[in-house]
C-alpha positions in Angstrom: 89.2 92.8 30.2 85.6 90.7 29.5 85.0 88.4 32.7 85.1 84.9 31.6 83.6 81.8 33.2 83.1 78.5 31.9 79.7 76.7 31.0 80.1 74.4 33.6 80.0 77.3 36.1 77.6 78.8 34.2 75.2 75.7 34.5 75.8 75.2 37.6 74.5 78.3 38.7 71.2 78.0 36.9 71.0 74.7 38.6 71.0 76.2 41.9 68.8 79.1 40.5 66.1 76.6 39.2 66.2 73.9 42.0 62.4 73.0 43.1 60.6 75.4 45.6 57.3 75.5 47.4 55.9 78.6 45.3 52.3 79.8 45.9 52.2 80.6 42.5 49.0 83.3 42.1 48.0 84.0 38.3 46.4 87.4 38.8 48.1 90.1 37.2 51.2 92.1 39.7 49.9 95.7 41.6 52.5 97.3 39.1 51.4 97.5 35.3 54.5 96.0 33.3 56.5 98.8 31.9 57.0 100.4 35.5 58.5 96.6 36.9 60.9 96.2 34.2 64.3 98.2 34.5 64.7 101.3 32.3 68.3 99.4 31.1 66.0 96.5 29.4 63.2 99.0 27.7 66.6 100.4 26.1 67.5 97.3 24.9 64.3 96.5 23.6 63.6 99.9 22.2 62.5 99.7 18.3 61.6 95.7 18.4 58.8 94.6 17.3 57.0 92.5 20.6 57.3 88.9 20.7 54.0 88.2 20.6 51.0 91.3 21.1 48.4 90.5 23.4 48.4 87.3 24.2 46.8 85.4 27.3 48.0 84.0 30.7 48.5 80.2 28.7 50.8 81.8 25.9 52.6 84.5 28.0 54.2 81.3 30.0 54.9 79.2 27.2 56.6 82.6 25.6 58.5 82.9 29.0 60.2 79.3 28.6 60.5 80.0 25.0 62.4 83.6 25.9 64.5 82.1 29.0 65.7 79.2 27.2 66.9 81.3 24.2 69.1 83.5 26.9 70.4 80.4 28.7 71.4 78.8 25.1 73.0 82.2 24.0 74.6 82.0 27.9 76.5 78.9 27.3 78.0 79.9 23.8 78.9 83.0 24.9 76.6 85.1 22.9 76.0 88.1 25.3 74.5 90.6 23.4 71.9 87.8 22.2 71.6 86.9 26.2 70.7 90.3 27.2 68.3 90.7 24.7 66.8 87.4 25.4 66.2 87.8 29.0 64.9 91.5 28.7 62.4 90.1 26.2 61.5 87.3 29.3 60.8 89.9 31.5 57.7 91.0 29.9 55.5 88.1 29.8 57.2 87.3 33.4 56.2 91.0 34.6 52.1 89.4 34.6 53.0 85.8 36.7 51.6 87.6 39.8 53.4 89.0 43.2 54.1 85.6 44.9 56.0 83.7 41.6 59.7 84.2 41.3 60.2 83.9 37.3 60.5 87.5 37.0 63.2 88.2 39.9 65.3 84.4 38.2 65.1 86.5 34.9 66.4 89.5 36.3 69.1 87.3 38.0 69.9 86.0 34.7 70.4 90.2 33.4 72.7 90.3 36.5 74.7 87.5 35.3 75.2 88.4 31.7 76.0 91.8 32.8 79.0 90.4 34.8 80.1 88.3 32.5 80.2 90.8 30.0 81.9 93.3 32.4 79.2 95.8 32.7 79.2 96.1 36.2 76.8 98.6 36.3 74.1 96.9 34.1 74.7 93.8 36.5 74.1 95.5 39.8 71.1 97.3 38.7 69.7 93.9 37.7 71.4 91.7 40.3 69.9 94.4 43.1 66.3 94.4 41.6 66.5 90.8 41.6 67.1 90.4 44.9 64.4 92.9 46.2 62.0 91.1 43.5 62.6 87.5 45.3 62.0 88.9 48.8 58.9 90.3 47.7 58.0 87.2 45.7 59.1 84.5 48.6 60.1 86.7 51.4 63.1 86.2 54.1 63.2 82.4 53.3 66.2 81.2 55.6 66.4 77.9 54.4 64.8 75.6 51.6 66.0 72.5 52.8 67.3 70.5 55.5 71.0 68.9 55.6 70.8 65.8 55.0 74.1 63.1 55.6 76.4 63.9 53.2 75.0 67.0 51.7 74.6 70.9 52.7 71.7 72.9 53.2 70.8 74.6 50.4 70.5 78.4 51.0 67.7 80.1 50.1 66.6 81.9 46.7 67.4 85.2 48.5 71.0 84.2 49.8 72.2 83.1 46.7 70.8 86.5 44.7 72.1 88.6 47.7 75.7 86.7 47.6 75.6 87.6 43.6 74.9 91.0 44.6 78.0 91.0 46.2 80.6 89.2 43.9 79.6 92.8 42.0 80.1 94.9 44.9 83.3 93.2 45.3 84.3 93.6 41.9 83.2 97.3 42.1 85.9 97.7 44.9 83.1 98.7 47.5 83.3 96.0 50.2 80.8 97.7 53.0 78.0 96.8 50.3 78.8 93.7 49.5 79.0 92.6 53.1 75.7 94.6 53.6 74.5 92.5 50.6 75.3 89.2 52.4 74.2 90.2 55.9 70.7 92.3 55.4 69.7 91.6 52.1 66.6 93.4 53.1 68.0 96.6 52.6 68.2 96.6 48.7 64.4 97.5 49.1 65.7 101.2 49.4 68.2 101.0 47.3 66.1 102.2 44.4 66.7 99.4 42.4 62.4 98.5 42.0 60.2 101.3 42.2 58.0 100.7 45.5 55.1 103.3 45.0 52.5 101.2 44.1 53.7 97.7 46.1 51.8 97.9 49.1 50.5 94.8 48.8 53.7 93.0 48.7 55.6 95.2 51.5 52.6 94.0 53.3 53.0 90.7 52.7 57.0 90.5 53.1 56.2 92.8 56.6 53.7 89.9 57.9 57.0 87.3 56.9 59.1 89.2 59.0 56.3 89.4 61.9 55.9 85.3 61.6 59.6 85.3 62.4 59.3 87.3 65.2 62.4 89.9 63.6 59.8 92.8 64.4 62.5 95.6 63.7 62.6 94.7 60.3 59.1 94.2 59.9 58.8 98.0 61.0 61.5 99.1 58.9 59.4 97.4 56.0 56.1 99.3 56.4 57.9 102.2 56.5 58.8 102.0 53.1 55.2 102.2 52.2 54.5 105.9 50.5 52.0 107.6 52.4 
């Protein structure tokens, strides 16, 4: 039976997805050329369409972006799936050139994750909800927390957390309870999960390592450069 959830629900989670953060935002183009960072599952969907708009530069690939998201969110709300999917796979292009340290291409692919759920394709949704999760952490890295409590009000958990946790509503719903409580308690190991392809990211497993080092949780920063092909 199709999942269902309100629009209020539905808004509220891109609420939390789009509160404010402190991004360095770099606008050089990612170590992976686009068609390799987006998933297989959204060059299917896109297969046979004409592009949104051929070469383009940096100014109109982010105004195409906002133009893209928007569309999915609207189709989100009214309950216009299909149009959703489509919407957000077509996002995930001009997103795929914002540069390693911006998180518009892993909340794109966290949008996929959530029309995939709603619509009851569980596998669609983990594939997008995992590589979302191991896009953040290579976008923001192991951010613990993005804001203080403050009288009255909770700390808001960080990007990752709330990707990981959505992770696991999937797990959950896929019966497999050891993953989703691996989701929620090491969300660093969807980075070998297969979910992004890592050959070319050394860069950013750099990068997320040196996080790790900074916060002094030097087996994981170990178990990061690992991952690095040699």
């Amino acid at each position: 039976m199709k999942a269902k959830i309100s629009v209020t629900v539905i808004l509220a989670s891109l609420a939390l997805s789009l509160a404010p953060k402190v991004i360095a935002a770099q606008a050089v183009a990612a170590e992976l050329p686009r068609p390799d960072r987006i998933p297989q599952a959204c060059q299917d969907e896109l297969f046979g369409l004409e592009p949104a708009e051929p070469e383009i530069d940096h100014e109109t690939e982010q105004a195409l972006w906002n133009r893209l998201y928007l569309q999915g969110v609207i189709a989100l709300t009214a309950d216009d799936l299909p149009l959703a999917r489509q919407s957000f796979c077509a996002a995930l292009e001009p997103a795929a050139s914002f540069g390693p340290r911006d998180w518009r291409f892993a909340e794109t692919l966290d949008e996929l994750g959530l029309t995939g759920f709603l619509d009851a394709d569980l596998d669609f949704a983990e594939t997008m909800q995992g590589a979302a999760v191991a896009e953040m952490l290579l976008a923001l890295g192991p951010d613990t927390e993005t804001s203080v409590p403050r009288p009255g009000r909770q700390a808001k958990l960080s990007s990752v957390a709330i990707y990981a946790d959505r992770l696991a509503w999937i797990h959950d719903r896929q019966g497999d309870a050891r993953r989703a409580d691996e989701a929620r308690a090491r969300p660093h190991r969807i980075l070998d999960r297969g979910y992004i392809p890592l050959g070319r990211q050394h860069q950013r497993l750099d990068w997320l390592a040196s996080q790790y080092l900074l916060d002094e949780d030097f087996a994981t920063a170990a178990w990061i450069l690992e991952l690095k092909p040699r």
